[in-house]
Each structure stands twice: as structure tokens, then as C-alpha cells.
C-alpha positions in Angstrom: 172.0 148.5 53.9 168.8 146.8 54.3 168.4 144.8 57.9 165.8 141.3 57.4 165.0 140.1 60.5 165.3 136.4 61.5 163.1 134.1 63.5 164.6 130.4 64.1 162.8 128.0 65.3 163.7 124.8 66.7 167.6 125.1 67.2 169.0 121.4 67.1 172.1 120.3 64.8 170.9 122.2 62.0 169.7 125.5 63.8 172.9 125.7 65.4 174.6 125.2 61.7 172.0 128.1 60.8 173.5 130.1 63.6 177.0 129.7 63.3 176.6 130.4 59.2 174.7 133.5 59.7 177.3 134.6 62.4 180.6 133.5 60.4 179.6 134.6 56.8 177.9 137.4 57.9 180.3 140.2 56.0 180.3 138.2 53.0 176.2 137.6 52.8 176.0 141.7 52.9 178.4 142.2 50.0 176.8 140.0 47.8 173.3 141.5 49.0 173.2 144.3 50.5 171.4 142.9 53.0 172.1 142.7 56.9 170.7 139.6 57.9 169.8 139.9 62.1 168.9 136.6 63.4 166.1 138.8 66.4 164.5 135.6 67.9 166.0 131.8 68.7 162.6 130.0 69.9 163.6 127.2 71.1 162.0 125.0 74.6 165.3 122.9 75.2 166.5 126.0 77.4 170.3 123.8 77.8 170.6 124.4 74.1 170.3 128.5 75.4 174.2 128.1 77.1 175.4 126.2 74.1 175.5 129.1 71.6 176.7 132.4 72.2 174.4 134.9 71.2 173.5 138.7 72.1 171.4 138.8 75.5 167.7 138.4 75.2 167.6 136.6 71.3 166.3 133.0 73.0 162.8 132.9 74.2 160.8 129.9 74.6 157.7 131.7 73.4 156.6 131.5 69.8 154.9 134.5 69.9 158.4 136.8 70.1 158.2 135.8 66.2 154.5 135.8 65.7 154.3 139.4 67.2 157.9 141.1 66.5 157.0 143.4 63.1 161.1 143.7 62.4 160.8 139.7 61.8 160.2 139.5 58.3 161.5 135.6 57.7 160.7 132.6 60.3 163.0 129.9 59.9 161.0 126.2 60.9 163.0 123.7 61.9 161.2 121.9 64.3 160.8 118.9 62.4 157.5 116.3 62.2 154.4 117.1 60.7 151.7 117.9 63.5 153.5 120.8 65.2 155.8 121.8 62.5 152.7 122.2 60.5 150.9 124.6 63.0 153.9 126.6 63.6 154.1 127.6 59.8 150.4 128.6 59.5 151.0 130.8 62.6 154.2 132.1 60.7 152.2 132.7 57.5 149.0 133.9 59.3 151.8 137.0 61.3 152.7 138.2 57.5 156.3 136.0 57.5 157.4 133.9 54.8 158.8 130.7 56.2 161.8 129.0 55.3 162.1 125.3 56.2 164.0 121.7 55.4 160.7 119.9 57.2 160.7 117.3 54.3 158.1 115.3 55.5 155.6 118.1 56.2 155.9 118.8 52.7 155.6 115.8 51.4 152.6 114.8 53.3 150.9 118.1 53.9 152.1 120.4 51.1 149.0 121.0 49.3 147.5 122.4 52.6 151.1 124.7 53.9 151.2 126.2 50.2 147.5 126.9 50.3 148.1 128.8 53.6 150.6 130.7 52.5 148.5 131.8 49.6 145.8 132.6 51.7 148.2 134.8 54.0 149.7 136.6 50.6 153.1 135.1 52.0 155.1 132.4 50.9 157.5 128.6 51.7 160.8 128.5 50.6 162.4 124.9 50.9 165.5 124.3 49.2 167.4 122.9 52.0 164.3 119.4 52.5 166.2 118.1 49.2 169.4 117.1 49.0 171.2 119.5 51.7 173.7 121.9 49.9 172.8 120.7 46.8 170.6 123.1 44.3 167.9 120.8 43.2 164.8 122.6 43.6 166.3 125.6 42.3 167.4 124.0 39.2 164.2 122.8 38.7 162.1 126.0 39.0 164.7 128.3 37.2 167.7 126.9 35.6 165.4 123.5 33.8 162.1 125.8 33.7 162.2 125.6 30.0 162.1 121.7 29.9 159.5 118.7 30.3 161.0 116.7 32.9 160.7 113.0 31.3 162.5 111.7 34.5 164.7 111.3 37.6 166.6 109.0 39.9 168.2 110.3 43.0 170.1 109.5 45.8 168.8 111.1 48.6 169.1 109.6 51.5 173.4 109.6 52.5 173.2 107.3 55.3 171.8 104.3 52.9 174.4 105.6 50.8 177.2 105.4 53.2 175.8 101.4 54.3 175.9 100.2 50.9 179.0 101.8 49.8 181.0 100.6 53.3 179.4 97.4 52.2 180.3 97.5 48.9 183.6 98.0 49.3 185.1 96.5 52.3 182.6 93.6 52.2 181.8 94.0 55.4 177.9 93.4 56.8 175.0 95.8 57.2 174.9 95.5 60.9 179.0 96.5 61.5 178.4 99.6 59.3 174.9 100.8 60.3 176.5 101.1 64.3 179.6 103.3 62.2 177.2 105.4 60.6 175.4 106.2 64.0 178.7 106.6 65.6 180.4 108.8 62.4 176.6 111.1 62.4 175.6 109.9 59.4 172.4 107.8 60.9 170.3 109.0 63.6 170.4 107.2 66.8 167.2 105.7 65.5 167.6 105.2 61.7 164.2 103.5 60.8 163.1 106.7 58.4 166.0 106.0 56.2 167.3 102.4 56.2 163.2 101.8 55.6 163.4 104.0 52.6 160.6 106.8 54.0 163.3 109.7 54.1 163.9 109.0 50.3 160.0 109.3 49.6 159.7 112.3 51.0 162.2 114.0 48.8 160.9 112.1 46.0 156.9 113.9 46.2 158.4 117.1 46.8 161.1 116.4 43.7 158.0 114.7 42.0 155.6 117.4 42.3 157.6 119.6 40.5 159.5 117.9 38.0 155.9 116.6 37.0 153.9 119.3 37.7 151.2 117.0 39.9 149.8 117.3 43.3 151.8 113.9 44.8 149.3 111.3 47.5 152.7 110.6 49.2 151.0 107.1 50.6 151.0 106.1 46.7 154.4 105.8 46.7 155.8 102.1 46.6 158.9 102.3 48.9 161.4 99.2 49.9 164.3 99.9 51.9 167.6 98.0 52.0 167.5 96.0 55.6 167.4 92.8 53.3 170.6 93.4 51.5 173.3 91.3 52.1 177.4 91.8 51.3 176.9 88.5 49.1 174.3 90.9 46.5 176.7 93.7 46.4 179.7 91.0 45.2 177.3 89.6 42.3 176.7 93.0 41.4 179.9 93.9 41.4 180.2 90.6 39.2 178.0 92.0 36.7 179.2 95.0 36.0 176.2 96.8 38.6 176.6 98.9 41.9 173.5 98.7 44.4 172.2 102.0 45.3 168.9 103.4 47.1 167.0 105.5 43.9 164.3 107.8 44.6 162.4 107.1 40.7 160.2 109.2 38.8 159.5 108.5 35.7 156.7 110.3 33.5 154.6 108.0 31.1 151.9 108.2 28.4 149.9 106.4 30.6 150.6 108.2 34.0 153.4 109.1 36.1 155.4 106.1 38.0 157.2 107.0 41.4 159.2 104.3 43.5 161.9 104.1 46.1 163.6 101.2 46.5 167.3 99.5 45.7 168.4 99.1 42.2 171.3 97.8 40.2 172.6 100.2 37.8 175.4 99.9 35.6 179.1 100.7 36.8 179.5 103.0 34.4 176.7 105.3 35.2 177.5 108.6 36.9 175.2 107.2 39.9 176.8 104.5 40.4 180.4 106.4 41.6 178.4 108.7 44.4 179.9 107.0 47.5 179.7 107.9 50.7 177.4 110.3 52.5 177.3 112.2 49.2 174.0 112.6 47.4 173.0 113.3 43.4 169.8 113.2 41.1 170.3 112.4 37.4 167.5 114.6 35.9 166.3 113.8 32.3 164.6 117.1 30.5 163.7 116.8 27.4 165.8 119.8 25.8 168.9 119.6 28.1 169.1 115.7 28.3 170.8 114.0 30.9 172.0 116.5 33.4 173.6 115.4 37.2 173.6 117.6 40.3 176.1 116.3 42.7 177.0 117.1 46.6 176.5 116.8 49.9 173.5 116.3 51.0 173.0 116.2 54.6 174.9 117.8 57.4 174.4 120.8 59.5 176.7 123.1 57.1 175.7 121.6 53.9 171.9 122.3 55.3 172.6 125.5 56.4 173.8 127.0 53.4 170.2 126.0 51.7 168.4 127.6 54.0 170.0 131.0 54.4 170.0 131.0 50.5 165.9 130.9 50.9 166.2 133.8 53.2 167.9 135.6 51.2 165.6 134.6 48.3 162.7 135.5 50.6 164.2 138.8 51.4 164.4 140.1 48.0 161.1 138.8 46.8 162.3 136.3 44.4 160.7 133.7 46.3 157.9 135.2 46.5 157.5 136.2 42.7 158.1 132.9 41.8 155.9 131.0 44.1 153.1 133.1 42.7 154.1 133.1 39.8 155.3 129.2 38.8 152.5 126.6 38.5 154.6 124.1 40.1 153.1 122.9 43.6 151.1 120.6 44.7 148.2 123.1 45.7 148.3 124.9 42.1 148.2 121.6 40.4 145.6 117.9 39.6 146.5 114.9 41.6 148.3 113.1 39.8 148.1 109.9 37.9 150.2 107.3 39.0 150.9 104.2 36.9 151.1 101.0 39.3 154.0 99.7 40.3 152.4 95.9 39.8 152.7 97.4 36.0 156.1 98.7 35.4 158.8 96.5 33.6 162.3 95.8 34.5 165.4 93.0 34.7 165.5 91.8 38.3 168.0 90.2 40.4 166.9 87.4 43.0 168.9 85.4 46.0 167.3 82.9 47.2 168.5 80.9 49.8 168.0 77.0 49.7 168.5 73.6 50.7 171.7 72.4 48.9 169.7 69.1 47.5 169.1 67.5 43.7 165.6 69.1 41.9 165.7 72.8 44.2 166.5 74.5 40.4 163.8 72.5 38.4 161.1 73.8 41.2 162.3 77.5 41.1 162.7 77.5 36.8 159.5 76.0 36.9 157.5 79.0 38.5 158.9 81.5 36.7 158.3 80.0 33.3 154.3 79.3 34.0 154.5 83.2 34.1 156.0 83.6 31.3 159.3 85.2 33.1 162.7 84.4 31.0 165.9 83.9 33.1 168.9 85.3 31.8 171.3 83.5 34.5 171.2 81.0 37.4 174.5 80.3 39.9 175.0 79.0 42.9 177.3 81.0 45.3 179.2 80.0 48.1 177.9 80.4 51.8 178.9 82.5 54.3 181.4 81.1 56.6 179.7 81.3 59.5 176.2 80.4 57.7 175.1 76.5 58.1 176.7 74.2 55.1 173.6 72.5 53.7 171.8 76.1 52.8 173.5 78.3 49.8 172.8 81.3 48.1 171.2 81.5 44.7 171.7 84.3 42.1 169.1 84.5 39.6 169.3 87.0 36.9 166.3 88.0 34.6 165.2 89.2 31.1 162.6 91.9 30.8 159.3 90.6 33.5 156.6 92.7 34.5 156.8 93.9 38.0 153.2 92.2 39.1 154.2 88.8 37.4 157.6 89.1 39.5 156.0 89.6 42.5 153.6 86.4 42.1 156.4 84.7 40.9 158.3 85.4 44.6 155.3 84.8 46.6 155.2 81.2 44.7 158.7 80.4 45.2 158.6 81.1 49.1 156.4 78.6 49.4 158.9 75.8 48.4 160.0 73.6 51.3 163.4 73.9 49.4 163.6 77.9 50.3 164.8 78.7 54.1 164.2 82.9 53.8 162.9 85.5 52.5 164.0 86.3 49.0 165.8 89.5 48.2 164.4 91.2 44.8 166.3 94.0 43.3 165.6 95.6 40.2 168.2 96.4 37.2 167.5 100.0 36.2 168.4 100.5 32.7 170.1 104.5 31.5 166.8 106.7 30.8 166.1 107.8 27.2 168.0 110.9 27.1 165.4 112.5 24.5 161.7 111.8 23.5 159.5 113.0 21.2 
């Protein structure tokens, strides 16, 4: 039986989920593969982590270059984290001769195009299930089992701790605040949770999903991204009213004119499989142009979930199927032309709006009035009641549109703000309509 020798690096909630998988499924990893898996090297610098986990004397060092310099550590295992020191770790993994393995989403997203080049350079290669979706299979299905499609589209949810805030919210009507401090407490939100309630954790995915679904070389700062700090209780009820659930969707669609990427909240219908992924659980709906509609579905965060990604890309690294294929498969950012993104300011939708306003005679006339001079056709208006606790002379108004162009929306807003009537910020939330299953 073949030994592959292991270098972690960066041992935190997920390196210690790495550990504990290599350890417990051990037996079962060599049946299926023949292959002994020997984790040889645990680099990590927080030397307390070193009495947390029990392993065989000598396997934690604080020096990098154990790995580097060990010629029985054929896989490095990058879980560091960040893109400055992350990224200088894997091009000293590649330069040594070891293909990396690593869930560092937002080095990929940001600086992809200059990791995969590396790797080329160093004949080696990155294998990254485990930065999308957790446990879940997306990448793979992408590069193998949906090879033989055009991707027309996707929408994902990524990110299971604004998935967990809107469901709680959803729900049990209860406010963002209450649940975000559950979600840090439950460990599904960091103790800082900026990166996903902003949306930026979704946009990460969303290049790296992007890049190959599309086959384009993805300027992560193109992407448009909103997050859902705005959303109140009081938008999830009058979606619930009309037949909608609120989710955070990672978008990609591909267009004659260009490819359009977004991240930000969306109604979709009830009855769409999205729209029943509750919880910390995650799923893409993927549209290919010979298979159709087709879901992946899971968990897609947590150290177990995590670590069952990545020791399925060292095994996939081990064989040489990673590699073949990353040679192979013209599907990275560094094998492919940037691509050509269609502008948000020009994509068209049905939108939801609250406004909140002074409850006094003429407040509809002024708000009706801006949105016809654009030529922007309401499909509903209704007044909803206030908050208990919320002051008696300001409401809530719903405002539902027809089809609008996203740039002629956004002027629209940035009219209606002005109003001495309005007393905050609107909240704008688009109504995603199903994809065309099949195109020509």
C-alpha cells in the first residue's frame, strides 16, 4: 500500500477537523485507495494548539521548512487563511515540488490567476474543492460530472451564516440583531462576521464558481456585492405575503452581450428548490444547457463538512487526477481571457422597496411620481403597520414593481431619499425570476 505524505498548515477549527478525519477514517480512506495517508508535518506557530491534539511525537513544528524540505511530503495542506501570507506559503509549496490543497477562498478569488500560474510554472498543481460550499461537490461537478455542458447560469447560497439570519428571521420573526449574537454563539458566525453579513464571503465563491462555470478569468473587484444588514423582519413577512422567501444568491448569469455576476438578497419564489435551504445549509442551482436545472445541496461550512473536501483533494492529488485535469481542462482563470462583464446599472428585474415615511396626506403622489418620470411601472403599493416599539407618525411602505432596469432603479432611489417625507434609507431587493432551463 502506497504511503502520501501530508503537510498541514495552519491548524485552527478546520485543521483540527483535517486531523481528526485523517485519524478516524483512516482504515476506510486505504480500502477505497490503497493509499496510506501519513499526515508527517503539523506547522503551525500557535504552539497551545500543539497540547490540544494528540499526535505522534515530533509531527508539530513551527517551521515551514519541515514541509518545504521533507522529500516523503508529497501534498501541503494550506489553511492559513488571507491572501498575503497564504499566498507566499503556496508558492513555496509549489516551488518544493508539492501540490497544495487548500479552502483559502479569497486567495483564489483575488489572486488565482497568479497561484495557478505558479503551479504551472513548478509542474505541480491546486486542488480546492473544499473554498466552495464545504462538503458539498460543486467544483467537482463542474469540471467532470457537467464538463459536457455550457453553463448558461447559477445562483447559490454560499454563505450559511446569512442563511441561518434570514431563515431565524424568517421564521420566528424575530430581528437581525437577536439572531446574528445566536449565530456567533451556535458557531455559525465568526466572532467578527463582517465578511459574510457584507456579502464578501459569497463573492468569493462566486469568481471561483464564475471562472469556471464561464470559462473567464474573473476581476473579483467587478463584482457588485450588497449584503443583508438592511433587512428587516417586516421584508421577510411581505415576502412571505407574496409568495417569496429572502435569500443571499451568489448570481452568474452568461449573456450575448457579456457575463453578469452579483451578490446580493433576492426574492425568489416559494416554490423554488432555493427557497427551502434553511439553516446553515448551502445549495447552487446550476443551469447547463444539456442537463437543465440541476441542484447540489449540503452543508457547507463546518469543520467536518470542510474536512471531508479537502482530504478528497488529497487523495485526488495523490493519484494524479488532479493533476491530469488541471493540465488538462481549460477552466482557470490563468488558462483563460478576462472576462466580459455586463453592468449591473444594465441588468433587468422586478424589485421590492420599503420605504419608511412620514404618515401624512401627498407622501404616495411624491414617491409614484419619481418612478413614473423613469418610466418604472408599479405593480403594488401598501402601507404596513409599524413596529411596536417604532415611533407612530413613521410607517413602512411596500412597493412592488414590474420589469425596471437596474440603473433607472437606482436613480429612482437616490430621488426618492431626497424627499423630506422619507426618514431612512430605503431597502431594495430584487425578485429573481426561475432561469431558462434551455437555450438555443
Amino acid at each position: 500500500m502506497r504511503s502520501v505524505g501530508i503537510g498541514l498548515i495552519g491548524c485552527g477549527t478546520i485543521g483540527k477537523g483535517v486531523v481528526e478525519l485523517l485519524t478516524r477514517n483512516a482504515e476506510t480512506i486505504a480500502r477505497k485507495t490503497g493509499l496510506r495517508l501519513e499526515l508527517r508535518h503539523v506547522c503551525e506557530i500557535n504552539r497551545s494548539v500543539w497540547n490540544s491534539i494528540t499526535l505522534p511525537s515530533g509531527r508539530f513544528t513551527a517551521d515551514l521548512n519541515d514541509i518545504l524540505n521533507d522529500p516523503e511530503t508529497n501534498v501541503a495542506i494550506e489553511l492559513i487563511g488571507g491572501t498575503t501570507v497564504a499566498g507566499e506559503v503556496v508558492k513555496q509549496c509549489l516551488a518544493a515540488g508539492k501540490d497544495v490543497v487548500t479552502a483559502n477562498k479569497a486567495l483564489l478569488a483575488i489572486r488565482g490567476k497568479e497561484m495557478f500560474a505558479a503551479a504551472r510554472a513548478a509542474g505541480q498543481c491546486i486542488v480546492f474543492e473544499a473554498s466552495v460550499g464545504g462538503g458539498i461537490p460543486l467544483l467537482s461537478s463542474l469540471r467532470e460530472g457537467l464538463i459536457a455542458n455550457r453553463i448558461d447560469a447559477l445562483f447559490g447560497i454560499v454563505n450559511g451564516t446569512c442563511n441561518y439570519i434570514l431563515s431565524e428571521m424568517a421564521t420566528h420573526n424575530r430581528a437581525y440583531a437577536d439572531v446574528l449574537e445566536d449565530a456567533k454563539r451556535l458557531g455559525y458566525a465568526e466572532p467578527d462576521p463582517t465578511l459574510d453579513v457584507n456579502g464578501t464571503d459569497t463573492a468569493h465563491k462566486l469568481a471561483i464558481l464564475a471562472a469556471m462555470a464561464f470559462q473567464a478569468d474573473i476581476d473579483f473587484a467587478t463584482i457588485p456585492i450588497e449584503g443583508i444588514q438592511a433587512i428587516d423582519r417586516m421584508d421577510l413577512h411581505v415576502a412571505r405575503e407574496l409568495g417569496y422567501a429572502c435569500k443571499l444568491l451568489a448570481i452568474g448569469e452568461r449573456n450575448d452581450d457579456g457575463i453578469s455576476l452579483r451578490v446580493h438578497p433576492a426574492f425568489i419564489r416559494a416554490t423554488h428548490p432555493l427557497a427551502s435551504v434553511s439553516g446553515p445549509f448551502n445549495a447552487v442551482s446550476v443551469y447547463g444547457n444539456a442537463v437543465g436545472h440541476c441542484l447540489l445541496y449540503g452543508r457547507g461550512a463546518g469543520p467536518a463538512p470542510t474536512a471531508s473536501a479537502i482530504v478528497a483533494d488529497v487523495i485526488a492529488a495523490a493519484t494524479g487526477n488532479a493533476r491530469r485535469t488541471f493540465e488538462q481542462f481549460q477552466l482557470l482563470q490563468d488558462q483563460n481571457e478576462p472576462a466580459i462583464m455586463k453592468p449591473i446599472d444594465a441588468i433587468q428585474s422586478r424589485y421590492y422597496v420599503r420605504a419608511m415615511v412620514k404618515d401624512q396626506p401627498n407622501v404616495m403622489a411624491q414617491i409614484t411620481r419619481i418612478f413614473g418620470e423613469r418610466a418604472i411601472s408599479l405593480s403594488a403599493i401598501t402601507q404596513h403597520e409599524a413596529e411596536a416599539d417604532a415611533p407612530q407618525d413613521i410607517v413602512p411602505v411596500a412597493i412592488t414593481t414590474h420589469m425596471a432596469r437596474e440603473g433607472a432603479m437606482r436613480e429612482a432611489i437616490k430621488e426618492i431619499e431626497k424627499l423630506d417625507v422619507i426618514t431612512a434609507p430605503c431597502v431594495c431587493i430584487r425578485v429573481v425570476a426561475e432561469h431558462e432551463e434551455f437555450k438555443a
